[in-house]
N, C-alpha and C positions, 0 to 999 in steps of 0.2 A: 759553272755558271751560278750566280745567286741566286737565292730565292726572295729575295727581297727586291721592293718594287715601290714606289709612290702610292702613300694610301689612298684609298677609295670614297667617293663622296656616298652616304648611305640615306638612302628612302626608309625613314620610318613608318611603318605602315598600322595604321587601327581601323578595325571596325566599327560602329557603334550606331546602337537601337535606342533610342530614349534615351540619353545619355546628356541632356541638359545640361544637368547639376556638376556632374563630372568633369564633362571640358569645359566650365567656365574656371573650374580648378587648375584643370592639367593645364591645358593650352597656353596660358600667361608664361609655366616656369618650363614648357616643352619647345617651344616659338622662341625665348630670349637665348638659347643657348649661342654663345660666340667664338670658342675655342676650337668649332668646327666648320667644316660645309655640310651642311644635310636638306634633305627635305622632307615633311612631313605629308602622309599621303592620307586623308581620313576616306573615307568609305562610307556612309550613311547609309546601316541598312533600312530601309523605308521606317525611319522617326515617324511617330505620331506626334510631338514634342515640337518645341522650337529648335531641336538640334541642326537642322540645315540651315534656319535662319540665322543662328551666333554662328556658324561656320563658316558663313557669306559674312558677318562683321569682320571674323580674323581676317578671313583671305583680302578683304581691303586693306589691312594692316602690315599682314607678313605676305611678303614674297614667296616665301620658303612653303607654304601653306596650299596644298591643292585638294580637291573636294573629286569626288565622286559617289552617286549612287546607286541604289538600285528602284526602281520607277514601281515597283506592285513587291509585294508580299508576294515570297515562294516557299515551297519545304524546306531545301535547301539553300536559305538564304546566307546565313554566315560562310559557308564553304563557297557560295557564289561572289558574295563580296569581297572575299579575300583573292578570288581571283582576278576580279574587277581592279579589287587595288594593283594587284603583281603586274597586272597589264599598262598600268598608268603609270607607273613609276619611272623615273628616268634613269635613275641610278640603277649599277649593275647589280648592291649590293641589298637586301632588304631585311628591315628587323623588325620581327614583329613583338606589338606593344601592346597591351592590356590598357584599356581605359581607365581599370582601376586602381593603378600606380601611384606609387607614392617613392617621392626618394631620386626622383629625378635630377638633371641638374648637367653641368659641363664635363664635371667627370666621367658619368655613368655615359654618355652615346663619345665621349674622345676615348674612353676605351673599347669601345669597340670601333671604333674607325680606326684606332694607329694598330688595330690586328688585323686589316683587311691589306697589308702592306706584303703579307706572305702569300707569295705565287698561288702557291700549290692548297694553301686554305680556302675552304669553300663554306667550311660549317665553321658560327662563333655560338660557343653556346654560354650564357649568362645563368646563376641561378634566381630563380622566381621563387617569394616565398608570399607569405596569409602572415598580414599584420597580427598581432595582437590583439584579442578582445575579451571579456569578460565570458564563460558560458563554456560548458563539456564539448562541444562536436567544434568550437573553434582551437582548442587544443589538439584535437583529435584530426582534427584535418591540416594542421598547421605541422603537424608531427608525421601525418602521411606523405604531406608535399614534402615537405625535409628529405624522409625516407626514399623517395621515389629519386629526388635529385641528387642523394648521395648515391642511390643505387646505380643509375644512369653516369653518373661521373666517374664510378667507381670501374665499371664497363668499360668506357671511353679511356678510362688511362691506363684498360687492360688490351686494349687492342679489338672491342666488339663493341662498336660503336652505335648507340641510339639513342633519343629523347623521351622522356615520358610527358612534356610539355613545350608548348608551340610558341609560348612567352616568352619574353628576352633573350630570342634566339635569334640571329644571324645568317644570311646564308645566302649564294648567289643566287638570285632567282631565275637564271637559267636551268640552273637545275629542276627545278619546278616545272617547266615547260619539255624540259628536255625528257622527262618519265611520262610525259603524258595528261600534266593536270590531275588533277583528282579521278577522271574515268572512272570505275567500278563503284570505287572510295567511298564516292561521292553521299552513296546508300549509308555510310558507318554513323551510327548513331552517337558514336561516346568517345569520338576523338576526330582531328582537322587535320591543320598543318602538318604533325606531328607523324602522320601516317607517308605525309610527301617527303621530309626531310630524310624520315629512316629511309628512302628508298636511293639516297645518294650519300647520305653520311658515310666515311670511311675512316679506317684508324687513320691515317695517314693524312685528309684532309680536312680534321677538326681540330679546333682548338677549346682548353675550358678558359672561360672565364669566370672563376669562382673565386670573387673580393669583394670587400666589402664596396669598391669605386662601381663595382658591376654588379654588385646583385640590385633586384628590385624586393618589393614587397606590394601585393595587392591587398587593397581594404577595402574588405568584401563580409556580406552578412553569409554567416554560415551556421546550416543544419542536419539534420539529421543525411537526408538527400543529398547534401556537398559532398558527405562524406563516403557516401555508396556510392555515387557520381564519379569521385576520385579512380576509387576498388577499380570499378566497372572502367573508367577508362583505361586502365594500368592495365589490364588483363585483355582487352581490345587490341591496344594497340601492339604488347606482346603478341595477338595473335596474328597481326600482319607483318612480323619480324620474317627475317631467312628462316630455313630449316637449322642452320649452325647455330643463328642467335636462339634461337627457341630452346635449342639440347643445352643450352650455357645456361641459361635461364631456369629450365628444370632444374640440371645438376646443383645450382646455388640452391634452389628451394629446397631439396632434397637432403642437402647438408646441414640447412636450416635445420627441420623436422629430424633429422636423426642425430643431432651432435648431441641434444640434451637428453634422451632416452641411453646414448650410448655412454652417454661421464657416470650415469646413476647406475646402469647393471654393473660396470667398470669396477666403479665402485662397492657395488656388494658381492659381487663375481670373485672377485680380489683381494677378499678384506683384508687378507695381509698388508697387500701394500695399497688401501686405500688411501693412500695421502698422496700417492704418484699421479692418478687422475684427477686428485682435487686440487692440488698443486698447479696443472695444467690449466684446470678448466679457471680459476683466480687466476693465473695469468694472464689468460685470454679476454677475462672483462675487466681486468685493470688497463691493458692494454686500448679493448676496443673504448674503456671510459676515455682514455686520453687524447685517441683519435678522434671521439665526438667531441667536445669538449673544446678542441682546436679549432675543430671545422666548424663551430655555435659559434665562437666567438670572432673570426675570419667571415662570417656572414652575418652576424649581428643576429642570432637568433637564440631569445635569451630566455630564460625560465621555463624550461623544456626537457632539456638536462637528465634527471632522473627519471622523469617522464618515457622521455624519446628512448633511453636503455631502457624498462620493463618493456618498451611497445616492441622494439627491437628484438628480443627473448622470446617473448613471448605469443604477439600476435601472430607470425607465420602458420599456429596449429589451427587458429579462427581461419585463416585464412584462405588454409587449406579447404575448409567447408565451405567457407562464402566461395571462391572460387567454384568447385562442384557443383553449385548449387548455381548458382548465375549463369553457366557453362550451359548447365542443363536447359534451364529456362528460354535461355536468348536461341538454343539449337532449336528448341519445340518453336519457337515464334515464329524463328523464318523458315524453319519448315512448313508449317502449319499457315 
């Protein structure tokens, strides 16, 4: 029997708080797309703004356009509105969108609707990248998102399949329902969607979308806090991974930490044939340059390059601390 099927009409679904300035941007080039069927689902979590009021302009406008919000401020209000939207939606299929998008357009949502055509696909995942700006912690988090989407993709086409971001991803949203909603979750401080989808993602029924027709790019101010925000979520939501995914995820950091202490004793261990491990180890980052290199330019992420390899090298041993160190802290808090 086939696995193919008549694609799927998809619910884009956004949240957004004050977000004025934003959709009078997005909305114009999110609303005219024509190459598909969709429908745009926004969510208003309690604006102070005139954000409900331009959002009652569109919905006179576009058909396609439906509103929902939330009536009071809660703790929990983003992980609330996003359920709010998943329940409003009509469509089976739902992709959630950053308000800070940039790059939109008839390409970027027809490729992900002619993948909703495979039966047995349940997860679309897009990469999400941090525009360009002037300033160190916007390099610095531009080169982490990267990091994290390659790592996650990298995953996914090894057969242990999970997201490190809830952006330009795709996915039935019965599956969302079907775990339970957010339940316990709900408490997670430093991650969302992201912790729902890993709880139905499988090798088998995901697919990447990693092009330049699909990737996005948000343009967004970024500092110091984005960038430990990042850390801190990446480390989160490893922590609500399987017990499998968790031992996969070690063993990589592990090899991280010990490849470059082990080429340098190798090397003087050896010295006769110290050119055999250094032969190796130049292999191995001619190699990985070419592989990044491909993958910058297949997503449009440019002047990064040299950057993105020392950060790749080298930050795993930082990071082994910051992790320890955050691990430790977040344990005492909600213990305490």
């Amino acid at each position: 029997m086939s696995n193919e099927n008549a694609v799927q009409t998809v619910s884009v679904l956004l949240t957004v708080r004050n977000e004025e300035e934003n959709l009078k941007r997005l909305l114009p080039q999110l609303l005219q797309v024509k190459s598909v069927k969709y429908e745009v689902v926004v969510v208003d979590n309690y604006s102070l703004d005139n954000t409900y009021t331009l959002l009652g302009s569109f919905r006179e406008k576009f058909s396609q356009l439906r509103i929902s919000s939330l009536n009071e401020e809660t703790h929990h209000s983003e992980k609330m509105a996003q359920n709010i939207g998943l329940k409003a939606a009509c469509n089976e299929w739902a992709l959630i969108f950053p308000v800070e998008a940039i790059g939109t357009g008839n390409d970027w949502l027809a490729g992900f609707v002619e993948n909703t055509a495979t039966r047995r696909r349940k997860v679309l995942v897009g990469y999400i990248g941090i525009k360009a700006r002037t300033g160190w912690y916007n390099k610095l988090c531009r080169i982490e998102q990267f990091e994290q989407q390659i790592k996650s993709a990298g995953f996914i086409a090894n057969g242990i399949a999970f997201v490190y971001d809830q952006d330009n991803v795709a996915f039935i949203k019965q599956g969302y329902f079907d775990v339970g909603g957010y339940g316990a979750k709900i408490n997670e401080c430093y991650a969302s969607l992201e912790l729902i989808v890993n709880q139905f993602i499988g090798t088998k029924n995901v697919a990447l979308l990693f092009d330049r027709n699909t990737c996005l790019k948000k343009d967004i101010e970024t500092g110091r806090d984005d960038f430990h925000n990042l850390l801190k979520r990446s480390i989160r939501i490893e922590k609500h991974l399987s017990r499998r995914k968790q031992f996969s995820l070690k063993a990589e950091r592990l090899t991280q930490l010990l490849y470059l202490p082990f080429v340098i004793v190798a090397m003087v261990v050896c010295d006769e044939f110290w050119m055999l491990p250094a032969i190796l180890a130049g292999t191995k980052v001619i190699v990985e340059s070419i592989i990044v290199k491909i993958i910058q330019n297949r997503l449009g992420e440019s002047k990064i390059f040299i950057s993105s390899l020392l950060y790749h090298w080298f930050m795993p041993y930082l990071k082994m601390f910051y992790r320890w160190k955050f691990v430790a802290k977040y344990t005492t808090k909600i213990n305490g």
